[in-house]
Every structure is written in structure tokens, then in C-alpha cells.
N, CA, C and O atoms as a Tinker XYZ file with bonds, in Angstrom:
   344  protein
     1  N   -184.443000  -68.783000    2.414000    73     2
     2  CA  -185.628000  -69.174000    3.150000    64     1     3
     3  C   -185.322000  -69.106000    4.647000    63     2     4     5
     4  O   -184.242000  -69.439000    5.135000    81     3
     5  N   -186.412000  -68.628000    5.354000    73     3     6
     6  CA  -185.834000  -68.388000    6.978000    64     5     7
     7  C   -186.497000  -70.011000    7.447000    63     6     8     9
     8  O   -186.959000  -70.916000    6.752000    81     7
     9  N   -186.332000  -69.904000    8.677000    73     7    10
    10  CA  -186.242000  -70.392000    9.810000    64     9    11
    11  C   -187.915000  -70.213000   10.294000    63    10    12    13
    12  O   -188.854000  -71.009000   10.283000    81    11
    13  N   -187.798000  -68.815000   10.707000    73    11    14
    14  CA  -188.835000  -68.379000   11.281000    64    13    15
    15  C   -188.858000  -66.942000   11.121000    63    14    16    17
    16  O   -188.092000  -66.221000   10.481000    81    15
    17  N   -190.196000  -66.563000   12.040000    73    15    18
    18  CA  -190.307000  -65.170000   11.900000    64    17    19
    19  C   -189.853000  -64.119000   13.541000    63    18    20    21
    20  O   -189.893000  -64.551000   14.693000    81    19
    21  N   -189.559000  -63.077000   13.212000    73    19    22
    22  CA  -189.966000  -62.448000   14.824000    64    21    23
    23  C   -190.849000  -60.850000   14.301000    63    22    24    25
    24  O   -191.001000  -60.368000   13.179000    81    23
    25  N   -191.243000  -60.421000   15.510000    73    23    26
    26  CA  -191.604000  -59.438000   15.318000    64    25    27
    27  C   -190.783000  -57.929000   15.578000    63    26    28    29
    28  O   -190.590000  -57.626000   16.756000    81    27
    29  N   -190.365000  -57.114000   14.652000    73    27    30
    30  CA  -189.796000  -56.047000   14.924000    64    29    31
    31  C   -190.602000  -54.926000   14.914000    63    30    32    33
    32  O   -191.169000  -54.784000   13.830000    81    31
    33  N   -190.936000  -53.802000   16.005000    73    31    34
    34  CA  -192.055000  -52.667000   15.651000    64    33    35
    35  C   -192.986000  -52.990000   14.937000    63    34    36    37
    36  O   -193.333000  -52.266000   14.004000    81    35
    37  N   -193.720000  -54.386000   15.275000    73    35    38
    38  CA  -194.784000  -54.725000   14.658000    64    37    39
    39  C   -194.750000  -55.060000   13.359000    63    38    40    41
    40  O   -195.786000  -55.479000   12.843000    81    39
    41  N   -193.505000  -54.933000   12.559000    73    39    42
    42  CA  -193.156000  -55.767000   11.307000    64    41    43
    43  C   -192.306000  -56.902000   11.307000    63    42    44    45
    44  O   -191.115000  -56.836000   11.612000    81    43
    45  N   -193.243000  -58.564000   10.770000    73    43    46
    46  CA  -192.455000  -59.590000   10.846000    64    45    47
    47  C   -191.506000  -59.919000   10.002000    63    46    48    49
    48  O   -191.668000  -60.154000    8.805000    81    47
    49  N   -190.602000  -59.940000   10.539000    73    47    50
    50  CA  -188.968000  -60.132000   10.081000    64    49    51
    51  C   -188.467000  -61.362000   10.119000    63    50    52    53
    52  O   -188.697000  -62.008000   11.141000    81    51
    53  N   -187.650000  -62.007000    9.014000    73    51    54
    54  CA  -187.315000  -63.322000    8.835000    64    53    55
    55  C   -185.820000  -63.288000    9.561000    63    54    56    57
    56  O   -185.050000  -62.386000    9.890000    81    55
    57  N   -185.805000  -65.067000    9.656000    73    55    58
    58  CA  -184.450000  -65.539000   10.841000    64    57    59
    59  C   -184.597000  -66.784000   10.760000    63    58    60    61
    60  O   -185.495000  -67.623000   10.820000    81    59
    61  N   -182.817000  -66.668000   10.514000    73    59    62
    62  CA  -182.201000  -68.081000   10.354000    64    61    63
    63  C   -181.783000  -68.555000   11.518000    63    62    64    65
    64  O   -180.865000  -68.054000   12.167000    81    63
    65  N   -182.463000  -69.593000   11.858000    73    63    66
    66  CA  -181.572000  -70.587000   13.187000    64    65    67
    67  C   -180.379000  -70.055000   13.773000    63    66    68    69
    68  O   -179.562000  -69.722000   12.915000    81    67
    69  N   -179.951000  -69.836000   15.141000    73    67    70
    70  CA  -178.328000  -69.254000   15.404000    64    69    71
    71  C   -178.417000  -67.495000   15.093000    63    70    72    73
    72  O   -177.329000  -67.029000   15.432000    81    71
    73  N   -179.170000  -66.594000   14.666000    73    71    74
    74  CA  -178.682000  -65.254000   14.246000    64    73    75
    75  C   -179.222000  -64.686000   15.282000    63    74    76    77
    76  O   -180.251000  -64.999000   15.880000    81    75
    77  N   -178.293000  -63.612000   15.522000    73    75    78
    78  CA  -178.515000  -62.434000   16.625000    64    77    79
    79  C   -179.429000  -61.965000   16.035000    63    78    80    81
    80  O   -179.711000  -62.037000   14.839000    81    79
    81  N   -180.152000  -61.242000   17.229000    73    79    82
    82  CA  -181.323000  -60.011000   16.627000    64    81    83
    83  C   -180.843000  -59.000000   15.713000    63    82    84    85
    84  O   -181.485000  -58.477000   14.802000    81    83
    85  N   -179.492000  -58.752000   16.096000    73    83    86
    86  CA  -178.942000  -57.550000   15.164000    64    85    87
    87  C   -178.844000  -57.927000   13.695000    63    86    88    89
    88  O   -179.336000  -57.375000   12.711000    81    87
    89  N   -177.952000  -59.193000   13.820000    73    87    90
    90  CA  -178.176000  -59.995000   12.199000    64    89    91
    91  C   -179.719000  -59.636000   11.690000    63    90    92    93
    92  O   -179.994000  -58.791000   10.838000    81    91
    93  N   -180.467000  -60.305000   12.263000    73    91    94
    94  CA  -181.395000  -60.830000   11.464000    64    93    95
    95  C   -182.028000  -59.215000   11.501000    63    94    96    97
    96  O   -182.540000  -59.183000   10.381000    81    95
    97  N   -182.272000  -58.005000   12.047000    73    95    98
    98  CA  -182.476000  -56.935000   12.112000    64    97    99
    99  C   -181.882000  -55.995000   10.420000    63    98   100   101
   100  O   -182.343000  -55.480000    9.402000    81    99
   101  N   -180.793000  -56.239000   11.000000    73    99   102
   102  CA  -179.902000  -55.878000    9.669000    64   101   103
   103  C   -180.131000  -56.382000    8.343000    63   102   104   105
   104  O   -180.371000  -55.602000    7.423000    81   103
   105  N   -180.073000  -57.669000    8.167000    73   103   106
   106  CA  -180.666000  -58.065000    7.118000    64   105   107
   107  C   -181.974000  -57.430000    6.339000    63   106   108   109
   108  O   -182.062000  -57.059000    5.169000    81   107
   109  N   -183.225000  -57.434000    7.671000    73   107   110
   110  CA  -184.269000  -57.248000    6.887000    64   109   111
   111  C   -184.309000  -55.471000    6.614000    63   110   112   113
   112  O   -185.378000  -54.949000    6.299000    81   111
   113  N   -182.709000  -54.417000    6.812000    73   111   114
   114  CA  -182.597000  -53.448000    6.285000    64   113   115
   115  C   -183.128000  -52.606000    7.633000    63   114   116   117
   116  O   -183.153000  -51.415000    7.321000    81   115
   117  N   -183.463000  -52.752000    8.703000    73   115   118
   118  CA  -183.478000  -52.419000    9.992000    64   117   119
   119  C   -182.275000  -52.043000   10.839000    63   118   120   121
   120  O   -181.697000  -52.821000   11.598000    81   119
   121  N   -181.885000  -50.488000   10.584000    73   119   122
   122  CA  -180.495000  -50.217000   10.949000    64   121   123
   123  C   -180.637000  -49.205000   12.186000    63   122   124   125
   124  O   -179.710000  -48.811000   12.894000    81   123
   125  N   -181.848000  -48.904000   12.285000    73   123   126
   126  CA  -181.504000  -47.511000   13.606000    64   125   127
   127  C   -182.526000  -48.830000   14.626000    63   126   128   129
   128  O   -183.541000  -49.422000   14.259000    81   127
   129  N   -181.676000  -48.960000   16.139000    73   127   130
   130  CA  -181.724000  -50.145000   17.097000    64   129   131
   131  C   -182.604000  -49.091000   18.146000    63   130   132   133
   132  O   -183.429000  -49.573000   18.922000    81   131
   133  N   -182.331000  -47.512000   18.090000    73   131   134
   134  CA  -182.630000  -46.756000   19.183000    64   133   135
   135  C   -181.836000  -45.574000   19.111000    63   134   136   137
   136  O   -180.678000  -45.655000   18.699000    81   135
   137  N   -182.280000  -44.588000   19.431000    73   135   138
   138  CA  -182.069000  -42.647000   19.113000    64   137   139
   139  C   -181.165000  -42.225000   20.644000    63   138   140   141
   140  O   -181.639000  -42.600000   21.717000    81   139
   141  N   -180.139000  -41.602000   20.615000    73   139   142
   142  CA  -179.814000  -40.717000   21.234000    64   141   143
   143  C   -180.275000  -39.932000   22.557000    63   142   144   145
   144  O   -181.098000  -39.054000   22.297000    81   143
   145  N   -180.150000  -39.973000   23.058000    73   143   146
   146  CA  -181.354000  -38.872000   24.531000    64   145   147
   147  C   -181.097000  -37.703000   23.604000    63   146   148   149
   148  O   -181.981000  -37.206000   22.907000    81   147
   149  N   -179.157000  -37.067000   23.648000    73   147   150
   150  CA  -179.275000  -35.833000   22.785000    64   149   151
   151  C   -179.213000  -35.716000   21.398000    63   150   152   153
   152  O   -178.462000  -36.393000   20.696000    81   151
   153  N   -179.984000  -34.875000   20.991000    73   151   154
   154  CA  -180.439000  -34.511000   19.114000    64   153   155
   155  C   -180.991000  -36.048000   18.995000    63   154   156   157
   156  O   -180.417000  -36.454000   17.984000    81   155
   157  N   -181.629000  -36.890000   19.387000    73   155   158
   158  CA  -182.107000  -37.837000   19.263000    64   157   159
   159  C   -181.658000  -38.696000   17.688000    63   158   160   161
   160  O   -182.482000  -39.211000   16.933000    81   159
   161  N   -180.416000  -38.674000   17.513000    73   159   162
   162  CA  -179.464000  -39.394000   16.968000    64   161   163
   163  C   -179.796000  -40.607000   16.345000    63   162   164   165
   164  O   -180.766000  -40.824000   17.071000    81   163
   165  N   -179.779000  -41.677000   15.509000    73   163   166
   166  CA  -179.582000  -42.756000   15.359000    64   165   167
   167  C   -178.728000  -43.622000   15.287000    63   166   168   169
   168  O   -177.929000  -43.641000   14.351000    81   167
   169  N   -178.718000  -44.771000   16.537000    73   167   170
   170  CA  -178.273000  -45.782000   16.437000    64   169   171
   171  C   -177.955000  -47.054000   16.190000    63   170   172   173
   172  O   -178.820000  -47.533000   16.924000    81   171
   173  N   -177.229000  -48.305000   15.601000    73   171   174
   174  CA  -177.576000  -49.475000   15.517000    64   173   175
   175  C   -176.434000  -50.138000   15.457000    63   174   176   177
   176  O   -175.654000  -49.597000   16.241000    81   175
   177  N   -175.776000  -51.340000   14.740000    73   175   178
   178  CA  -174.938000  -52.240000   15.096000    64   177   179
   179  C   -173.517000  -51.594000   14.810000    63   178   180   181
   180  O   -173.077000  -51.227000   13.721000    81   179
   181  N   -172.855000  -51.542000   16.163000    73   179   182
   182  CA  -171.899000  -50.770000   15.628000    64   181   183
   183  C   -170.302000  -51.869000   15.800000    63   182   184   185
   184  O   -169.667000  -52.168000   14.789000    81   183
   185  N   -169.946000  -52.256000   16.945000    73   183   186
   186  CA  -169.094000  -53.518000   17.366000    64   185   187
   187  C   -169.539000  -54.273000   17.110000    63   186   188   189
   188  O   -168.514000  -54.953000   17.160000    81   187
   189  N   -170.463000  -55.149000   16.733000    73   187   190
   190  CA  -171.551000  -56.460000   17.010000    64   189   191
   191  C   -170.401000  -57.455000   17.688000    63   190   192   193
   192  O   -169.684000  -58.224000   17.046000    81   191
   193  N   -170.386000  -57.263000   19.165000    73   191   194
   194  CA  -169.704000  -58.210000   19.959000    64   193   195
   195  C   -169.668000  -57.916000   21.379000    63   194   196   197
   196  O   -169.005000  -58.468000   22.257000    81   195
   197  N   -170.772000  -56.630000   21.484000    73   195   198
   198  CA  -171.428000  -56.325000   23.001000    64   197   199
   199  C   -170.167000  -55.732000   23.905000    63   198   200   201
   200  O   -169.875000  -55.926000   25.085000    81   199
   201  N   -169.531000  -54.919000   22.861000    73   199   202
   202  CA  -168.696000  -54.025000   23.463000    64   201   203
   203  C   -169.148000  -52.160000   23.810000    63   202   204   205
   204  O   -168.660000  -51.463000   24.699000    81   203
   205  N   -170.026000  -51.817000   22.955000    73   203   206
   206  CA  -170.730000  -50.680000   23.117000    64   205   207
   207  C   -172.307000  -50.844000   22.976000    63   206   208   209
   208  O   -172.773000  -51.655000   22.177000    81   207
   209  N   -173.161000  -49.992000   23.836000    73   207   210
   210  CA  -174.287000  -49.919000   23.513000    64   209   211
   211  C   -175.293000  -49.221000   22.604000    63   210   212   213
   212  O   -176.140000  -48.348000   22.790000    81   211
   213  N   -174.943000  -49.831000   21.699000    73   211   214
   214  CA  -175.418000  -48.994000   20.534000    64   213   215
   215  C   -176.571000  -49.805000   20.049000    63   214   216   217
   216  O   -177.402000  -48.947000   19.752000    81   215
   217  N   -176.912000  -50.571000   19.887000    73   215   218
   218  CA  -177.707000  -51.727000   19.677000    64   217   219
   219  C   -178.559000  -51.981000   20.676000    63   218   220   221
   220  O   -178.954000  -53.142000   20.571000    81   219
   221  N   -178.998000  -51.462000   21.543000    73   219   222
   222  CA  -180.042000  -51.779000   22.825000    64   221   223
   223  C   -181.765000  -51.398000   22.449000    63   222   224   225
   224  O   -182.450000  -50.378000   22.379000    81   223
   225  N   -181.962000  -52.868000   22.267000    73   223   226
   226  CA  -183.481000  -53.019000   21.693000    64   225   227
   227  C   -184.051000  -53.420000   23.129000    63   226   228   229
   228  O   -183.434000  -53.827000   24.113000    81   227
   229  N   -185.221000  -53.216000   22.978000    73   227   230
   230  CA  -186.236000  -54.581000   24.380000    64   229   231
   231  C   -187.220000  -55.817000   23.500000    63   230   232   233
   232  O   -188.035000  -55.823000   22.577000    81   231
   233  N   -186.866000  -56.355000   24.003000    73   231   234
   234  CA  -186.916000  -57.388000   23.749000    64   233   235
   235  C   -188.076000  -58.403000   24.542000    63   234   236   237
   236  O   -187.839000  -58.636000   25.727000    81   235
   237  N   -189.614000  -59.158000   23.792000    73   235   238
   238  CA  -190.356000  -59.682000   25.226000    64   237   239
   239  C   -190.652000  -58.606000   26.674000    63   238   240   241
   240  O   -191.298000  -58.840000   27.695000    81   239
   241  N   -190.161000  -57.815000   26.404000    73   239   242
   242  CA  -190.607000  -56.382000   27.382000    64   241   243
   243  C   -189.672000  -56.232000   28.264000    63   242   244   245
   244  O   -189.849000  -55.457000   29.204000    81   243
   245  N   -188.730000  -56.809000   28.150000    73   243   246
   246  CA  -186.845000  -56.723000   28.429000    64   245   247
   247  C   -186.671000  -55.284000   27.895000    63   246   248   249
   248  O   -187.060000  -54.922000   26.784000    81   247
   249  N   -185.955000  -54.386000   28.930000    73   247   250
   250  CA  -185.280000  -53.164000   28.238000    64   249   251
   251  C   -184.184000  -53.458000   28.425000    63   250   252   253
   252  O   -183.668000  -54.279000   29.184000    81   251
   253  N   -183.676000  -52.567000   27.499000    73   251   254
   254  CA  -182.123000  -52.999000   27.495000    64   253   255
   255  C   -180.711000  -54.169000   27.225000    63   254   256   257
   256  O   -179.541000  -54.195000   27.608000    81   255
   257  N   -181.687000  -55.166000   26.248000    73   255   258
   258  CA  -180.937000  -55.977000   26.051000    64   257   259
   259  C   -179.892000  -55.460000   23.937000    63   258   260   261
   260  O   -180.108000  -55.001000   22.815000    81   259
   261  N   -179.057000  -55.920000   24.650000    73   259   262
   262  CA  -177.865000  -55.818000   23.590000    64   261   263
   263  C   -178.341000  -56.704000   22.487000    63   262   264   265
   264  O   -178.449000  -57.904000   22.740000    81   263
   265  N   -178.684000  -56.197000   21.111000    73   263   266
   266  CA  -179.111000  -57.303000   20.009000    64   265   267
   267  C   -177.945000  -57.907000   19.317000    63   266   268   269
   268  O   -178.015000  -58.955000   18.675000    81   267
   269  N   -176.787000  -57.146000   19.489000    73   267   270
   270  CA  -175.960000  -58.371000   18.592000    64   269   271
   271  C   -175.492000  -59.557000   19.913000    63   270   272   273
   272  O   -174.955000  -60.592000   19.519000    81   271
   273  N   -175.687000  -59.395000   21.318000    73   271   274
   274  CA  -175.223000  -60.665000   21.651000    64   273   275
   275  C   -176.709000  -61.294000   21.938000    63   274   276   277
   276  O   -176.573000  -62.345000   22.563000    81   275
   277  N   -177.942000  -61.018000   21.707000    73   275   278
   278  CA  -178.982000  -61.593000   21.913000    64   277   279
   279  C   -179.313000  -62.666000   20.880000    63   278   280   281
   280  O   -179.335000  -62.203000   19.739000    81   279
   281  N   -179.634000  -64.249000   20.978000    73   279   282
   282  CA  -180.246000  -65.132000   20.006000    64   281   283
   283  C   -181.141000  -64.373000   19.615000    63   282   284   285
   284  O   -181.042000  -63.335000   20.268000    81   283
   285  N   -182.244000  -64.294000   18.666000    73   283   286
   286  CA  -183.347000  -64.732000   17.826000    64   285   287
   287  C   -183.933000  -65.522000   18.359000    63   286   288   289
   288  O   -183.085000  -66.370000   18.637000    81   287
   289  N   -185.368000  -66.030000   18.910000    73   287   290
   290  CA  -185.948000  -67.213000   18.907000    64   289   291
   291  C   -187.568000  -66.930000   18.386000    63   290   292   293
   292  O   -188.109000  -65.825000   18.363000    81   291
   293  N   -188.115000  -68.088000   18.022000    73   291   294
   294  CA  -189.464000  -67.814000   17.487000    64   293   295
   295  C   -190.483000  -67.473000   18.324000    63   294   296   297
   296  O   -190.996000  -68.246000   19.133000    81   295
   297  N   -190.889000  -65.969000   18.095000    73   295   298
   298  CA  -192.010000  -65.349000   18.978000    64   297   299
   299  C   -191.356000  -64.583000   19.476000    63   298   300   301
   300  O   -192.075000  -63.771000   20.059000    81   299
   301  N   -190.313000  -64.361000   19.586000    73   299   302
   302  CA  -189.857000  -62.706000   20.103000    64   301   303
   303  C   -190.316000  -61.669000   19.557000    63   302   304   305
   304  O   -190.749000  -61.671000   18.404000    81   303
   305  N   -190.282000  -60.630000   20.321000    73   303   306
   306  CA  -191.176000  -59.461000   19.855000    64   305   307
   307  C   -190.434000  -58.373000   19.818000    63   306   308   309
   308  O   -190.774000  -58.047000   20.955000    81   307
   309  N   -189.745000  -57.556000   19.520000    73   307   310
   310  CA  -189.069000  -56.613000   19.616000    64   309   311
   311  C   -188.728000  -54.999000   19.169000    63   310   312   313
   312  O   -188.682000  -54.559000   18.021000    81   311
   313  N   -188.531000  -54.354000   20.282000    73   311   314
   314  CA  -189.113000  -52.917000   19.813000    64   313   315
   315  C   -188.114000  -52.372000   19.737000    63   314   316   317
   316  O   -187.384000  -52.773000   20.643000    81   315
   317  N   -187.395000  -51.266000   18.822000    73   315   318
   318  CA  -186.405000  -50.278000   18.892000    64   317   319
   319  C   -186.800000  -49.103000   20.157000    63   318   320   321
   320  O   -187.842000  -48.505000   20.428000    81   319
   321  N   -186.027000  -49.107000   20.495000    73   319   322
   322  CA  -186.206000  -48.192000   21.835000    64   321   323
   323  C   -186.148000  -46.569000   21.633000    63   322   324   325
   324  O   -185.402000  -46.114000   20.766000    81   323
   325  N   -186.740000  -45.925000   22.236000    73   323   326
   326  CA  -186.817000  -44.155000   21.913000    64   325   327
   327  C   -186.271000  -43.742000   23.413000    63   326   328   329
   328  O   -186.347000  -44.502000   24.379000    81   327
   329  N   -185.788000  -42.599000   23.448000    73   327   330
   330  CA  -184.821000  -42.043000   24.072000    64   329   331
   331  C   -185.826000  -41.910000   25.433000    63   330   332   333
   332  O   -187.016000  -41.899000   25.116000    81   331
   333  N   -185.589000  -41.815000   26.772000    73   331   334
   334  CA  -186.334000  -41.623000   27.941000    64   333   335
   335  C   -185.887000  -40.662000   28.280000    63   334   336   337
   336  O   -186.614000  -40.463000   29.253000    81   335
   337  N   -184.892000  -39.431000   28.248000    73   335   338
   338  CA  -185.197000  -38.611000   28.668000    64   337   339
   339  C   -184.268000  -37.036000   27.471000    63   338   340   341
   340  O   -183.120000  -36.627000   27.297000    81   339
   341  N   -185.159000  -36.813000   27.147000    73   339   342
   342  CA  -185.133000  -35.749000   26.193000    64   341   343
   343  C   -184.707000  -34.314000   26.696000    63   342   344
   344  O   -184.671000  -33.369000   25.907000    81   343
């Protein structure tokens, strides 16, 4: 049983008190965080300890925040990010 909900690409995703976005991302089977600029690639939790950026969701209209060191809180909104320059 969660906690609460957040929103991922417009699908609400469950979360336990304390879990990174990446956790609780992962869990609900949400593994590509954001694509590549080249061959537009997929990415997602790869260190979970905010050593590489592989995991860079926006977040509340935040770009660029790192989801495995980011809390979860109720009402976050969060989008997987697409590549800006192709």
C-alpha cells in the first residue's frame, strides 16, 4: 500500500514515504528517465547515488533534476525528458 501518489507523464504512480523518484519510478516499471541527444538512446537509473546523469527527469517544471537523489513528495509532477537537441 503506498503512501501517496505522484504524477509521472501523466500516469499516477504510487510512493512510499522516504523513496526517490527513481525508486518509486522503477517500481511502477518506469525505466527509460530520458533519451540520448544521439540515436536518441534510452536512459534511466544507472548509479542511483547521483554520480552520473542518467536519470535526469523535471520535475514541478525543474529541468534537470537527478531522480535517484530527488525525494518523492505528494503532488509532484514529473516528466521524462526528450532530447533538446537532435
Amino acid at each position: 500500500m503506498s503512501d501517496f501518489d505522484i504524477s509521472v507523464d501523466g500516469r499516477e504512480i504510487p510512493v512510499e514515504m522516504g523513496q526517490s523518484l527513481a525508486a518509486a519510478m522503477t517500481a511502477a516499471g518506469i525505466t527509460t528517465f530520458r533519451r540520448t541527444r544521439v540515436a536518441s538512446r534510452p536512459r534511466g537509473m544507472f548509479c542511483g547515488i547521483g554520480v552520473c546523469f542518467d536519470c535526469l527527469v523535471t520535475v514541478n517544471g525543474a529541468a534537470d533534476v537527478r531522480a535517484c537523489l530527488e525525494q518523492a513528495w505528494p503532488g509532484d509532477v514529473v516528466s521524462t525528458e526528450e532530447p533538446t537537441d537532435v
